[in-house]
mmCIF entry with sequence, helices, sheets and N, C-alpha, C, O atoms, coordinates in Angstrom:
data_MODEL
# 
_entry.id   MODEL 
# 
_entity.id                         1 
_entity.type                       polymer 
_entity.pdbx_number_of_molecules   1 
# 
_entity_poly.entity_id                      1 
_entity_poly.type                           'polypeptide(L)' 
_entity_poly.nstd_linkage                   no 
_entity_poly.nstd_monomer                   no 
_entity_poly.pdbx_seq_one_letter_code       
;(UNK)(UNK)(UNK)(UNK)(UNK)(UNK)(UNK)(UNK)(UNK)(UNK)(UNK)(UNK)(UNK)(UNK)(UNK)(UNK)
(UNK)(UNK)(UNK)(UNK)(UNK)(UNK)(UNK)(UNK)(UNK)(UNK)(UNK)(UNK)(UNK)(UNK)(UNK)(UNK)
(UNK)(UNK)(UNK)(UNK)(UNK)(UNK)(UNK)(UNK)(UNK)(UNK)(UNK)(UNK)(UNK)(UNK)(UNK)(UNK)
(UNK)(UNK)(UNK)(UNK)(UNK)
;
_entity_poly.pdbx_seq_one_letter_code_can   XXXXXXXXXXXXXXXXXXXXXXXXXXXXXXXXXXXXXXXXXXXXXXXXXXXXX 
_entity_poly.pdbx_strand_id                 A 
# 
loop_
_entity_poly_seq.entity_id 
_entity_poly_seq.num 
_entity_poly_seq.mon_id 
_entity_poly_seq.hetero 
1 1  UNK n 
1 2  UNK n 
1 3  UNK n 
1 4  UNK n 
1 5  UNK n 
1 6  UNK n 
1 7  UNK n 
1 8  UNK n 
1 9  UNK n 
1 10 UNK n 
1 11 UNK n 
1 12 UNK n 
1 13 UNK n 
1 14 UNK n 
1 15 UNK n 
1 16 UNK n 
1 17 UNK n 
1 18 UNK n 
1 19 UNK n 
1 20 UNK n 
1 21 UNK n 
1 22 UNK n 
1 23 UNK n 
1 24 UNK n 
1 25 UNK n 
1 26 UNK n 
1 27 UNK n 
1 28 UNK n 
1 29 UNK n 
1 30 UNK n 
1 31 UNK n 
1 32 UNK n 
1 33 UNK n 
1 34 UNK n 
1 35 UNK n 
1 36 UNK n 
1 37 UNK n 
1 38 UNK n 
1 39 UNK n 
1 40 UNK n 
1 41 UNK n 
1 42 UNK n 
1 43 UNK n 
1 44 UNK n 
1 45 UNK n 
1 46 UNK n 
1 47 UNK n 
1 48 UNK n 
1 49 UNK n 
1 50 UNK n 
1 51 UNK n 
1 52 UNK n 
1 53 UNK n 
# 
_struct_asym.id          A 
_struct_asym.entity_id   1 
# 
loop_
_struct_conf.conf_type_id 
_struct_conf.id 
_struct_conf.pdbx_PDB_helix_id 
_struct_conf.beg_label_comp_id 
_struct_conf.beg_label_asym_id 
_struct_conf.beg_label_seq_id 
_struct_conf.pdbx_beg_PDB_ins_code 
_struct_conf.end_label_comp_id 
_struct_conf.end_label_asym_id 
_struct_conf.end_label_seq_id 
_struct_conf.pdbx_end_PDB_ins_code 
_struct_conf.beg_auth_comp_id 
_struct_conf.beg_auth_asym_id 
_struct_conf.beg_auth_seq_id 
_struct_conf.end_auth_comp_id 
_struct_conf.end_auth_asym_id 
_struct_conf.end_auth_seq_id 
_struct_conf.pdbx_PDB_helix_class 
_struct_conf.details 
_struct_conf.pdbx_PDB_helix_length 
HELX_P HELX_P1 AA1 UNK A 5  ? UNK A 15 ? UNK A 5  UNK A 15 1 ? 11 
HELX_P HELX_P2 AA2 UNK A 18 ? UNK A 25 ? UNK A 18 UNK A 25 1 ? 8  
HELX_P HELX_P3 AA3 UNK A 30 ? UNK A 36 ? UNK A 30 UNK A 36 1 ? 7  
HELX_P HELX_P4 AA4 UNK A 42 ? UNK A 48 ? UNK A 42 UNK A 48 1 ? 7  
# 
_struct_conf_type.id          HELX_P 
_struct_conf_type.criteria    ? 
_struct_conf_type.reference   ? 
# 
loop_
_atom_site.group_PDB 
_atom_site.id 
_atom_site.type_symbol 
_atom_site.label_atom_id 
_atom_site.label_alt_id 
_atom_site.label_comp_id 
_atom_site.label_asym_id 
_atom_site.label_entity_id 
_atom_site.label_seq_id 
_atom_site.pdbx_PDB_ins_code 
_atom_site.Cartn_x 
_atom_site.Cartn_y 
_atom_site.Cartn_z 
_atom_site.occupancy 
_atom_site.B_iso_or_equiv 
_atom_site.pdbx_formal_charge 
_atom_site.auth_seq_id 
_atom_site.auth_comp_id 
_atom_site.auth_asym_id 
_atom_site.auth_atom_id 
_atom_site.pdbx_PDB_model_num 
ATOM 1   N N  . UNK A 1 1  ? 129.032 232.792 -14.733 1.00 0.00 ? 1  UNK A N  1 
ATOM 2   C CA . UNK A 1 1  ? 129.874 232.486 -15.874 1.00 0.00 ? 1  UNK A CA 1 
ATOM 3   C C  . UNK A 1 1  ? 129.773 233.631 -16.879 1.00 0.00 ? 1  UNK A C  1 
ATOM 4   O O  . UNK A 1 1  ? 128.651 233.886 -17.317 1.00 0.00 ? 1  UNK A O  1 
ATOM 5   N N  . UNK A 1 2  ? 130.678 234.255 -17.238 1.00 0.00 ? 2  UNK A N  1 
ATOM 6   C CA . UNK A 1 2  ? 131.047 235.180 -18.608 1.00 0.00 ? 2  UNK A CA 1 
ATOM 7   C C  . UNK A 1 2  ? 130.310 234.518 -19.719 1.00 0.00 ? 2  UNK A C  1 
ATOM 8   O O  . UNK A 1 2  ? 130.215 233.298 -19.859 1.00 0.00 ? 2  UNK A O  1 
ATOM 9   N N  . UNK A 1 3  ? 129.773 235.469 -20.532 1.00 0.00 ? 3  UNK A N  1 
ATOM 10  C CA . UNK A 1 3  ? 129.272 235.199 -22.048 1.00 0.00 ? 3  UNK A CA 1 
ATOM 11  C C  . UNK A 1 3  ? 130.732 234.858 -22.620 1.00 0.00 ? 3  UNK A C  1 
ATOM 12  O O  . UNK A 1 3  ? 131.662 235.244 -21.912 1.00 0.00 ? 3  UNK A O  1 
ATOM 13  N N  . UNK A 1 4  ? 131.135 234.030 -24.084 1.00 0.00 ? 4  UNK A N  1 
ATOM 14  C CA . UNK A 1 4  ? 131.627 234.015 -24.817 1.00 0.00 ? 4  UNK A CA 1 
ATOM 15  C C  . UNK A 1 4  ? 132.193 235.468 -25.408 1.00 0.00 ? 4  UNK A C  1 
ATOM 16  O O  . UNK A 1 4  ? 131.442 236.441 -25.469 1.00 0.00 ? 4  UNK A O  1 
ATOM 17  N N  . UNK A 1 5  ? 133.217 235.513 -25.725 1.00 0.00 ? 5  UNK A N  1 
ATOM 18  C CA . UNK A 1 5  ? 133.591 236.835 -26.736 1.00 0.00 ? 5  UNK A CA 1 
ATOM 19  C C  . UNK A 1 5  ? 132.683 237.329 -27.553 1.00 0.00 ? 5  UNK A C  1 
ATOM 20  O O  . UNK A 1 5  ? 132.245 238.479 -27.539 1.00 0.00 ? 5  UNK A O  1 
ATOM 21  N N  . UNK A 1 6  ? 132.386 236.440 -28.291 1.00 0.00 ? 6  UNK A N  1 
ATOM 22  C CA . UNK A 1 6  ? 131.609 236.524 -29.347 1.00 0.00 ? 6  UNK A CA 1 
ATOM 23  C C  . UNK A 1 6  ? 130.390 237.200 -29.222 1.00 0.00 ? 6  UNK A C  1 
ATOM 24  O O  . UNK A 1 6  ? 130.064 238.181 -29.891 1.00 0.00 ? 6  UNK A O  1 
ATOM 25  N N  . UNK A 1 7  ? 129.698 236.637 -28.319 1.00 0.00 ? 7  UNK A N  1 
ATOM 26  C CA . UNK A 1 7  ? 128.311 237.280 -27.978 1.00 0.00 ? 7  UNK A CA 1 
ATOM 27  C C  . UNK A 1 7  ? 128.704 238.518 -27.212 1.00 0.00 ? 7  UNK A C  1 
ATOM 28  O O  . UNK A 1 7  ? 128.228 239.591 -27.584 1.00 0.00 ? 7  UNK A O  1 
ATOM 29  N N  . UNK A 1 8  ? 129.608 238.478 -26.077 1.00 0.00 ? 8  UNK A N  1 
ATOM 30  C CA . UNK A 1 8  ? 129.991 239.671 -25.277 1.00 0.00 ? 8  UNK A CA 1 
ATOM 31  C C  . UNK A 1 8  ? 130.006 240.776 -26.308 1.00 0.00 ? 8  UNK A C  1 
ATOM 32  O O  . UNK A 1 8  ? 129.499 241.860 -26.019 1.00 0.00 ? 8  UNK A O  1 
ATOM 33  N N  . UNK A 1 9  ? 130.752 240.495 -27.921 1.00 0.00 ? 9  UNK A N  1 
ATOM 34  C CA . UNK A 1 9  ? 131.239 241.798 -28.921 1.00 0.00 ? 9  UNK A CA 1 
ATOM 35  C C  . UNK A 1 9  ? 129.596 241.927 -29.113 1.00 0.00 ? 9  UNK A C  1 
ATOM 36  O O  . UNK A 1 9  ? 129.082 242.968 -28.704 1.00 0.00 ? 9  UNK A O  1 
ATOM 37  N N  . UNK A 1 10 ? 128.774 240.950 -29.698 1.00 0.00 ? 10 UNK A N  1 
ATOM 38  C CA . UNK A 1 10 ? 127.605 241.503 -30.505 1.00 0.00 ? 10 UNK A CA 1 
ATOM 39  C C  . UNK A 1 10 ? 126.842 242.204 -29.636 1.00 0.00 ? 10 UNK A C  1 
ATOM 40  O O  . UNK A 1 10 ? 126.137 243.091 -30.117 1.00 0.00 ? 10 UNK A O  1 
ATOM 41  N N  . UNK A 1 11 ? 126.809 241.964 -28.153 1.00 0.00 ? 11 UNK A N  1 
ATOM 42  C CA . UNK A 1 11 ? 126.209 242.694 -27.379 1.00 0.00 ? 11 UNK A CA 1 
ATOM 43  C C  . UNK A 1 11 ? 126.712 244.094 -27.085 1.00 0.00 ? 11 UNK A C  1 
ATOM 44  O O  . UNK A 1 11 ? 125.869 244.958 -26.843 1.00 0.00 ? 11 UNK A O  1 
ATOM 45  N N  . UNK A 1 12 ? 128.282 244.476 -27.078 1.00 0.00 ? 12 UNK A N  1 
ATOM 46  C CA . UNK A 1 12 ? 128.723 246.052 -27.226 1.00 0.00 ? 12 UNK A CA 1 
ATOM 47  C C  . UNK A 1 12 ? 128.568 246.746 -28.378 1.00 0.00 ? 12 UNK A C  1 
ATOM 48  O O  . UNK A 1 12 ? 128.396 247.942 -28.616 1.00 0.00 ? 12 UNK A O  1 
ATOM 49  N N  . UNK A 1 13 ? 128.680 245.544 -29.208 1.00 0.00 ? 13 UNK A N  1 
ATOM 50  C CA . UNK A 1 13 ? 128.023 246.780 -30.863 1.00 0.00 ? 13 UNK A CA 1 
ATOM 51  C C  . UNK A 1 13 ? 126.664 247.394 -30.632 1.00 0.00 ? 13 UNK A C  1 
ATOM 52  O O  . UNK A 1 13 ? 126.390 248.581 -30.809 1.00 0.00 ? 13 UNK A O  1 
ATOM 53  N N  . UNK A 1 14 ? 125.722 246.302 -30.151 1.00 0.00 ? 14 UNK A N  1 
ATOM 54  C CA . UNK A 1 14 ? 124.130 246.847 -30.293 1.00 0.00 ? 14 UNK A CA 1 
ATOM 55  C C  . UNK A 1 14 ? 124.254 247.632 -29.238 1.00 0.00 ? 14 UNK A C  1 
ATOM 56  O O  . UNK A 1 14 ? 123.263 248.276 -29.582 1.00 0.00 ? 14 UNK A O  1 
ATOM 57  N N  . UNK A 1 15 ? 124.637 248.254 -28.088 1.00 0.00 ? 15 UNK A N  1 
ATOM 58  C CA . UNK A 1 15 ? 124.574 248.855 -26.848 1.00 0.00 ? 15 UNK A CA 1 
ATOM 59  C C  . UNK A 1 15 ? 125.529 250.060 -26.924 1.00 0.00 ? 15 UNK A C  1 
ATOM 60  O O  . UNK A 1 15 ? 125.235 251.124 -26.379 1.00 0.00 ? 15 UNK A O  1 
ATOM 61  N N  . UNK A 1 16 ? 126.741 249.874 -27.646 1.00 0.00 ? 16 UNK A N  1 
ATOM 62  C CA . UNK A 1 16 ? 127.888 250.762 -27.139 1.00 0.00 ? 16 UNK A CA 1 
ATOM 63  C C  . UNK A 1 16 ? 128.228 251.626 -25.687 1.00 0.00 ? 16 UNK A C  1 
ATOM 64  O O  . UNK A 1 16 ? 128.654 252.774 -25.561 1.00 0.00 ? 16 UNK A O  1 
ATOM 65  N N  . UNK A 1 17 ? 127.868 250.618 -24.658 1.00 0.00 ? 17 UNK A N  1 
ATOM 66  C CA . UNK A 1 17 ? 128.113 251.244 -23.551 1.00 0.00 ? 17 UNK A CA 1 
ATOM 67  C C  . UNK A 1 17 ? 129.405 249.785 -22.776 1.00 0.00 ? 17 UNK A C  1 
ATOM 68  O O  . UNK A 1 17 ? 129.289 248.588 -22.515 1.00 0.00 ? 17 UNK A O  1 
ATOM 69  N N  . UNK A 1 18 ? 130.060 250.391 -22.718 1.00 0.00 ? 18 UNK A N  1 
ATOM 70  C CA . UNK A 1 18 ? 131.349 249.533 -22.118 1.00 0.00 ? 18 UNK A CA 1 
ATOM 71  C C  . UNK A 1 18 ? 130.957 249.250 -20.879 1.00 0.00 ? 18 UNK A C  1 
ATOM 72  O O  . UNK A 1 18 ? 130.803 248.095 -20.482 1.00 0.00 ? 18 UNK A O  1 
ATOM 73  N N  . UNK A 1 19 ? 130.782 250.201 -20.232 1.00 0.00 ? 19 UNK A N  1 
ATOM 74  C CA . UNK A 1 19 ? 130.067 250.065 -18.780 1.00 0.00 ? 19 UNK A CA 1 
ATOM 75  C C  . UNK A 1 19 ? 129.499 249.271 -18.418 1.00 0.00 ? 19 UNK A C  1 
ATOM 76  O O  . UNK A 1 19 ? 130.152 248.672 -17.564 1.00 0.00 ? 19 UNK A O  1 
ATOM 77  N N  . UNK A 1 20 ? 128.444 248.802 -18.589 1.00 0.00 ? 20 UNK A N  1 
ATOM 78  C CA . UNK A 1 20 ? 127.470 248.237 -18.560 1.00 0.00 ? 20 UNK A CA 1 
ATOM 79  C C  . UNK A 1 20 ? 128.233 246.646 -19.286 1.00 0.00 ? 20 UNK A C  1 
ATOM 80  O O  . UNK A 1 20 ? 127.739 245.688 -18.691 1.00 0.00 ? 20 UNK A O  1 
ATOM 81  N N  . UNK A 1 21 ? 129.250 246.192 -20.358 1.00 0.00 ? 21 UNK A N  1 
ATOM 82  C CA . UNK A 1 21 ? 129.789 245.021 -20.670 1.00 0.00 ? 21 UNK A CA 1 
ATOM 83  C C  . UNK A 1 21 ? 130.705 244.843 -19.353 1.00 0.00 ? 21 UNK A C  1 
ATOM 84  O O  . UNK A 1 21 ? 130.714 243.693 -18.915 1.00 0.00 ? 21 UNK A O  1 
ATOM 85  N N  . UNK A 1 22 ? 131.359 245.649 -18.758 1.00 0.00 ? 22 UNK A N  1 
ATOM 86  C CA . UNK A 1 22 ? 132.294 245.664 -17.599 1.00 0.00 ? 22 UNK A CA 1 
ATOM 87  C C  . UNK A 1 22 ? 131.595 244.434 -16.652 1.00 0.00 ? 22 UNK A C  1 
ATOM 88  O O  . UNK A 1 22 ? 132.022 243.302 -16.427 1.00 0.00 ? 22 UNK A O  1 
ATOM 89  N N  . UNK A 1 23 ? 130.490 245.029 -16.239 1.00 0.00 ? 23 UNK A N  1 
ATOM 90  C CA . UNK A 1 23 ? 129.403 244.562 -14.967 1.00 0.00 ? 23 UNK A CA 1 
ATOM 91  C C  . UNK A 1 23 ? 129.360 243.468 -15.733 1.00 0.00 ? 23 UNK A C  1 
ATOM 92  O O  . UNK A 1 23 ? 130.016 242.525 -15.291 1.00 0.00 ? 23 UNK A O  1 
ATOM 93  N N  . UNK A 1 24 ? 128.559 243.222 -17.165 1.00 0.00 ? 24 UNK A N  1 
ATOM 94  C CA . UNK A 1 24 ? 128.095 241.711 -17.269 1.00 0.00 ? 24 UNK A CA 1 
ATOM 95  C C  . UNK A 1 24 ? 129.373 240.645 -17.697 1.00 0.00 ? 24 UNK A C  1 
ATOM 96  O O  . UNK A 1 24 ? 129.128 239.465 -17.945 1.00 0.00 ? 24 UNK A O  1 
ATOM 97  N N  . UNK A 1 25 ? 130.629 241.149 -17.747 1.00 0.00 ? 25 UNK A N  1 
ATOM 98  C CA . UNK A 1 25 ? 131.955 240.235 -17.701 1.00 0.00 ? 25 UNK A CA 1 
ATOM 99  C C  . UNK A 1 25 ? 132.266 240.169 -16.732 1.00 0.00 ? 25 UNK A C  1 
ATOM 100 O O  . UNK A 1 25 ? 132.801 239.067 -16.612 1.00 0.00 ? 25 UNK A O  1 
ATOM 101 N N  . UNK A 1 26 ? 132.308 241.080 -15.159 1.00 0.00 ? 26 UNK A N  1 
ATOM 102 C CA . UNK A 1 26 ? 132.526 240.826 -14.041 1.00 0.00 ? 26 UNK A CA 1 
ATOM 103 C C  . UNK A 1 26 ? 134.101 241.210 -13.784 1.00 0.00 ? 26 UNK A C  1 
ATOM 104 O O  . UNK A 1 26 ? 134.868 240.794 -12.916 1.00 0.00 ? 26 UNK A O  1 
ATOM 105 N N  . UNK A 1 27 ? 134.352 242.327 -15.041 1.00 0.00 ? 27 UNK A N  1 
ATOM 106 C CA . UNK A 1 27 ? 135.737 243.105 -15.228 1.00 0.00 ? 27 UNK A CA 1 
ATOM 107 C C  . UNK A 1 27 ? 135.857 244.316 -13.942 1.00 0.00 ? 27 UNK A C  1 
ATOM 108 O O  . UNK A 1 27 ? 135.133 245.289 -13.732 1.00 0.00 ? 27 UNK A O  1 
ATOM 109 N N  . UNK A 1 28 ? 136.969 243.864 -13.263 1.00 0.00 ? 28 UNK A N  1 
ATOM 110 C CA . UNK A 1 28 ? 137.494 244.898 -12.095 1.00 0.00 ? 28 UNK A CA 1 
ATOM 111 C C  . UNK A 1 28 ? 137.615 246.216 -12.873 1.00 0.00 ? 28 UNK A C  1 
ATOM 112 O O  . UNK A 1 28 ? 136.891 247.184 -12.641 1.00 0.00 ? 28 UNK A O  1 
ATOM 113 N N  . UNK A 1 29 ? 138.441 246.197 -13.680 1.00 0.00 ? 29 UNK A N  1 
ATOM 114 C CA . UNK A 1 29 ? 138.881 247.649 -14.522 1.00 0.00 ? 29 UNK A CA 1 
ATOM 115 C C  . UNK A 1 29 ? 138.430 247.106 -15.772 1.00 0.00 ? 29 UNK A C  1 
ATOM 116 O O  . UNK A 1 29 ? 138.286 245.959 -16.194 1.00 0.00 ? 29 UNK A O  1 
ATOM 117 N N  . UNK A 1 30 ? 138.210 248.488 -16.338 1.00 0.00 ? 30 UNK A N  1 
ATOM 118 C CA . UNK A 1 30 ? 137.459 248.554 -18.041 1.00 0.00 ? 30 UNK A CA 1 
ATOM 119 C C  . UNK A 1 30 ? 138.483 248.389 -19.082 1.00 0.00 ? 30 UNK A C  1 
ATOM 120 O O  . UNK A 1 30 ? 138.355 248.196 -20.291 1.00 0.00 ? 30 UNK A O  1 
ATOM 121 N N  . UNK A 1 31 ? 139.735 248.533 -18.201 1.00 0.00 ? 31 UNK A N  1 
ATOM 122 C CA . UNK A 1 31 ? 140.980 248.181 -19.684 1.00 0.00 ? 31 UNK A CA 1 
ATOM 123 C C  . UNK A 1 31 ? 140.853 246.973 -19.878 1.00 0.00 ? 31 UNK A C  1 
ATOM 124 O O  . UNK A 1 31 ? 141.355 246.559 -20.923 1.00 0.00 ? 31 UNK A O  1 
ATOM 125 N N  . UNK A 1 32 ? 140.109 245.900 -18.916 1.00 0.00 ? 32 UNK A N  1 
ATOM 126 C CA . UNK A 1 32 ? 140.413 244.632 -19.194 1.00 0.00 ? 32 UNK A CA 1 
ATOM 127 C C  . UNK A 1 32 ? 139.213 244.397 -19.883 1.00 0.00 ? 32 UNK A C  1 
ATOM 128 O O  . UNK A 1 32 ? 139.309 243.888 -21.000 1.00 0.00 ? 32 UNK A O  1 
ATOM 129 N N  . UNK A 1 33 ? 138.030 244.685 -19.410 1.00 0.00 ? 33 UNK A N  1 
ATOM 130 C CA . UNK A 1 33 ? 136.820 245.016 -20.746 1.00 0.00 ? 33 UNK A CA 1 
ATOM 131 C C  . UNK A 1 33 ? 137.129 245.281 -22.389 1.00 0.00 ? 33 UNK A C  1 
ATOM 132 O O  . UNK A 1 33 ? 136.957 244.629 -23.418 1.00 0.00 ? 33 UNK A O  1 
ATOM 133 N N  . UNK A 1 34 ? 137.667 246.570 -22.059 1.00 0.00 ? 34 UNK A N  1 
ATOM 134 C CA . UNK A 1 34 ? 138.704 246.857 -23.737 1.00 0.00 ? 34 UNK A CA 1 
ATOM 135 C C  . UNK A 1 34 ? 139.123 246.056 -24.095 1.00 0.00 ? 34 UNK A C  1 
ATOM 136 O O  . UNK A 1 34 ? 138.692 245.659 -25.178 1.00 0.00 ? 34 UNK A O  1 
ATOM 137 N N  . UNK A 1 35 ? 140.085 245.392 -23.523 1.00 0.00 ? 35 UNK A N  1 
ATOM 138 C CA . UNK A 1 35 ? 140.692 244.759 -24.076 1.00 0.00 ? 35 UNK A CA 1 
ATOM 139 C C  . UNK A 1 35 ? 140.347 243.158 -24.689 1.00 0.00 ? 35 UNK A C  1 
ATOM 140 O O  . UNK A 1 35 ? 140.799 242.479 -25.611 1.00 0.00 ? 35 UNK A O  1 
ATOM 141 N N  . UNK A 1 36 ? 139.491 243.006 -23.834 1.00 0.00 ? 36 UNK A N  1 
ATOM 142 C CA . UNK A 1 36 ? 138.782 241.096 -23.871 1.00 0.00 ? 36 UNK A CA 1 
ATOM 143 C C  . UNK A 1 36 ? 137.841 242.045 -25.103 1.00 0.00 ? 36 UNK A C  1 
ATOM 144 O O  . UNK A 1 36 ? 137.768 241.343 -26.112 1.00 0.00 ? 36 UNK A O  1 
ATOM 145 N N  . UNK A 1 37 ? 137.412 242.848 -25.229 1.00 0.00 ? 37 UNK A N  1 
ATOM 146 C CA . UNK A 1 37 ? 136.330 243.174 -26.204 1.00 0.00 ? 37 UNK A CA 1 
ATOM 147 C C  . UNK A 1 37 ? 136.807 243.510 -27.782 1.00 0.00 ? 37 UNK A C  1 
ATOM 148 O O  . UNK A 1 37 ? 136.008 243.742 -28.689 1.00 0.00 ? 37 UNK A O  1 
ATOM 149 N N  . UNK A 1 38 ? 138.538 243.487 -27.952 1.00 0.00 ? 38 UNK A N  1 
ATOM 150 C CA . UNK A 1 38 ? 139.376 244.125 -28.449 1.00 0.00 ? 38 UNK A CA 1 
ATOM 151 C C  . UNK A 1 38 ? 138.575 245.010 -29.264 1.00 0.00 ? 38 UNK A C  1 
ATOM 152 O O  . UNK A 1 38 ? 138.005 244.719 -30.315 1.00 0.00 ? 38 UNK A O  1 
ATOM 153 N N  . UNK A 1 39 ? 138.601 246.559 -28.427 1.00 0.00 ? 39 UNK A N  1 
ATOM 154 C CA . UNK A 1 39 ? 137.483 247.698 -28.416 1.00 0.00 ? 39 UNK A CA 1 
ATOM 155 C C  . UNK A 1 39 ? 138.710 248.885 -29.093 1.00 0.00 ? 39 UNK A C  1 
ATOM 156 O O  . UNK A 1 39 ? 139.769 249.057 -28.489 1.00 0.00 ? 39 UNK A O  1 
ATOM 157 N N  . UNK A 1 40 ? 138.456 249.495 -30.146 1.00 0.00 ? 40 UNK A N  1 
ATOM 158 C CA . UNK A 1 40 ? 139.480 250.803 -29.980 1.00 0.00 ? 40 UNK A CA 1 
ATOM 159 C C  . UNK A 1 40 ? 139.089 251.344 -29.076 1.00 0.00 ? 40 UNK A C  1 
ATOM 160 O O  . UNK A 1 40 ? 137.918 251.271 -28.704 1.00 0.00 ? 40 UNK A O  1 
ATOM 161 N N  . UNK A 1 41 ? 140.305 252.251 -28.314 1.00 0.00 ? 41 UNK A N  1 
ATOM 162 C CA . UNK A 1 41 ? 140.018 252.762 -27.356 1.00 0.00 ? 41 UNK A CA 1 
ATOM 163 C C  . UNK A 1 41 ? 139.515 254.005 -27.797 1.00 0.00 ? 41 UNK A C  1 
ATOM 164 O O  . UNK A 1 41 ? 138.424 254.084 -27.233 1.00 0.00 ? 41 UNK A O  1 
ATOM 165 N N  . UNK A 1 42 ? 139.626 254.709 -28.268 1.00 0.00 ? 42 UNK A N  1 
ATOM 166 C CA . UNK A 1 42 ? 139.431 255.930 -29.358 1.00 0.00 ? 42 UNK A CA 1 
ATOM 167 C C  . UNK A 1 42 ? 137.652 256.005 -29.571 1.00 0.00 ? 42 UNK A C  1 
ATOM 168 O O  . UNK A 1 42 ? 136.826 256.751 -29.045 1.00 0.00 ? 42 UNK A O  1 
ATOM 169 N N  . UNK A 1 43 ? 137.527 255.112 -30.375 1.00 0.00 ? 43 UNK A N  1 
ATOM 170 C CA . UNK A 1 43 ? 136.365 255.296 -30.325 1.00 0.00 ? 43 UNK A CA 1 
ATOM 171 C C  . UNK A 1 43 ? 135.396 254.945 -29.427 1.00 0.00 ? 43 UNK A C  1 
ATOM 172 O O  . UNK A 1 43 ? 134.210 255.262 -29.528 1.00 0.00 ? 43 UNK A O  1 
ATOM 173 N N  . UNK A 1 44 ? 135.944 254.212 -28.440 1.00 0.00 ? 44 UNK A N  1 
ATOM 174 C CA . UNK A 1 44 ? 135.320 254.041 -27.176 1.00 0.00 ? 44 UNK A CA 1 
ATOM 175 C C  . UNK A 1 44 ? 135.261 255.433 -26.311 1.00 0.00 ? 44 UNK A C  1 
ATOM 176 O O  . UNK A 1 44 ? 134.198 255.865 -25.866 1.00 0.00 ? 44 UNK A O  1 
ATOM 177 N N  . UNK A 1 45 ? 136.376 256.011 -26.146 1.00 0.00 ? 45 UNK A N  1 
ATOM 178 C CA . UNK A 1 45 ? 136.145 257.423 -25.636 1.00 0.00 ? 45 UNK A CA 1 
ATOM 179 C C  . UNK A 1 45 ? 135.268 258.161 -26.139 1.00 0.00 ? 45 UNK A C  1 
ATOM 180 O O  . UNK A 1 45 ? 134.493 258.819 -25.444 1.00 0.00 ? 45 UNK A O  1 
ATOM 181 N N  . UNK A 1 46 ? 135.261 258.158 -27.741 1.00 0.00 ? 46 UNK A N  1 
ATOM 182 C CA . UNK A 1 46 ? 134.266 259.313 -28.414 1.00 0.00 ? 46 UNK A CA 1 
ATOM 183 C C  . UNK A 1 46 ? 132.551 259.011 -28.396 1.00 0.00 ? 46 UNK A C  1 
ATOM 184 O O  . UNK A 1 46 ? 131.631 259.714 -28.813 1.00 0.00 ? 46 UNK A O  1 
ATOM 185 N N  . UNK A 1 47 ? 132.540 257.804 -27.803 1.00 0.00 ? 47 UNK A N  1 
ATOM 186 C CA . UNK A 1 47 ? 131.030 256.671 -27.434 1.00 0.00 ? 47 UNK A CA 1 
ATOM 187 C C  . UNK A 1 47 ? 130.355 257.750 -26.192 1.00 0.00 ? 47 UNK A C  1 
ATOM 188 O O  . UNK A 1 47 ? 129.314 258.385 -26.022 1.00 0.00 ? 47 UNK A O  1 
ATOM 189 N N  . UNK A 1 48 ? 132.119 257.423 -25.212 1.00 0.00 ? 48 UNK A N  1 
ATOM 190 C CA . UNK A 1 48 ? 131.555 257.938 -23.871 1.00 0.00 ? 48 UNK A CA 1 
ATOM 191 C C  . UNK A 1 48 ? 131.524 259.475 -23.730 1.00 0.00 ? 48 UNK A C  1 
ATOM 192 O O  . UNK A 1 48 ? 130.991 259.912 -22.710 1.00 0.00 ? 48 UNK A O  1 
ATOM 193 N N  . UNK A 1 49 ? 131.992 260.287 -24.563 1.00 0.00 ? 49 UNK A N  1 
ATOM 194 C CA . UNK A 1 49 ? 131.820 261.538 -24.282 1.00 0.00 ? 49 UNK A CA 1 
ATOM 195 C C  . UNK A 1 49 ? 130.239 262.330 -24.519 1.00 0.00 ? 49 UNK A C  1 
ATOM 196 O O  . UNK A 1 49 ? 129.733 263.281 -23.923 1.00 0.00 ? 49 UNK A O  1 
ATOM 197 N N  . UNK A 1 50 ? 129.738 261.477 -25.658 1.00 0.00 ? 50 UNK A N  1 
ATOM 198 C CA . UNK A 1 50 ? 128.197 261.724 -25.818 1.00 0.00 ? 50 UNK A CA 1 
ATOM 199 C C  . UNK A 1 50 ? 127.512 260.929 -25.137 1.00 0.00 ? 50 UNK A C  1 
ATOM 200 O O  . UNK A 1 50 ? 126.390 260.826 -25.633 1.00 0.00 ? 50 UNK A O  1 
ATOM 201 N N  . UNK A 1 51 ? 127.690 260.107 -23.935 1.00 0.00 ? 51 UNK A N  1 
ATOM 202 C CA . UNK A 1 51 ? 127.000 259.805 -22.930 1.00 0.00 ? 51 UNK A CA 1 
ATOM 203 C C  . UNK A 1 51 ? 126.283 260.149 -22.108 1.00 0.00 ? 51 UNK A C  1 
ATOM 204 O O  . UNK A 1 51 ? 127.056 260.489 -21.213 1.00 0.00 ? 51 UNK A O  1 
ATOM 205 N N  . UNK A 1 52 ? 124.821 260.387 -21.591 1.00 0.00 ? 52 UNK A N  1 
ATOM 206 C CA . UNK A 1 52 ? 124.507 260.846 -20.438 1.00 0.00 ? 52 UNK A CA 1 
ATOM 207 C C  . UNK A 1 52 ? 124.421 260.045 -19.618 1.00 0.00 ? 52 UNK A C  1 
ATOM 208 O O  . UNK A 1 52 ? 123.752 259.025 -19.785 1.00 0.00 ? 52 UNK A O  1 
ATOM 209 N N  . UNK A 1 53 ? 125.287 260.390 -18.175 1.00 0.00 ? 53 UNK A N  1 
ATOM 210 C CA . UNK A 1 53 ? 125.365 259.629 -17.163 1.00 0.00 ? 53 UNK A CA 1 
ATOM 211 C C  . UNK A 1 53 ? 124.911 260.110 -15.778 1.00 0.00 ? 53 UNK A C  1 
ATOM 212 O O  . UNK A 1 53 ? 124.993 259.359 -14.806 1.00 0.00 ? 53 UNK A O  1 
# 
């Protein structure tokens, strides 16, 4: 079962890794992550560019 929105958001604020919310929502594609997370995408990119992966 999916976390709630709610908790799903408080958990990408403290983490800022989308990735990793993808897996624990059980999201095929990350637009649908984005989007259930209603995430700017913008600053989601500028998250992942200082990422080490």
């Amino acid at each position: 079962m999916s976390p709630p929105t709610h908790q799903a958001s408080i958990v990408y604020k403290a983490t800022g890794n989308l990735r990793v919310m993808q897996i624990v929502l059980g999201h095929a594609k990350i637009e649908i992550t984005v989007r259930y997370l209603g995430v700017d995408l913008e600053v989601t990119l500028t998250l992942a560019e200082g990422a080490d992966v």
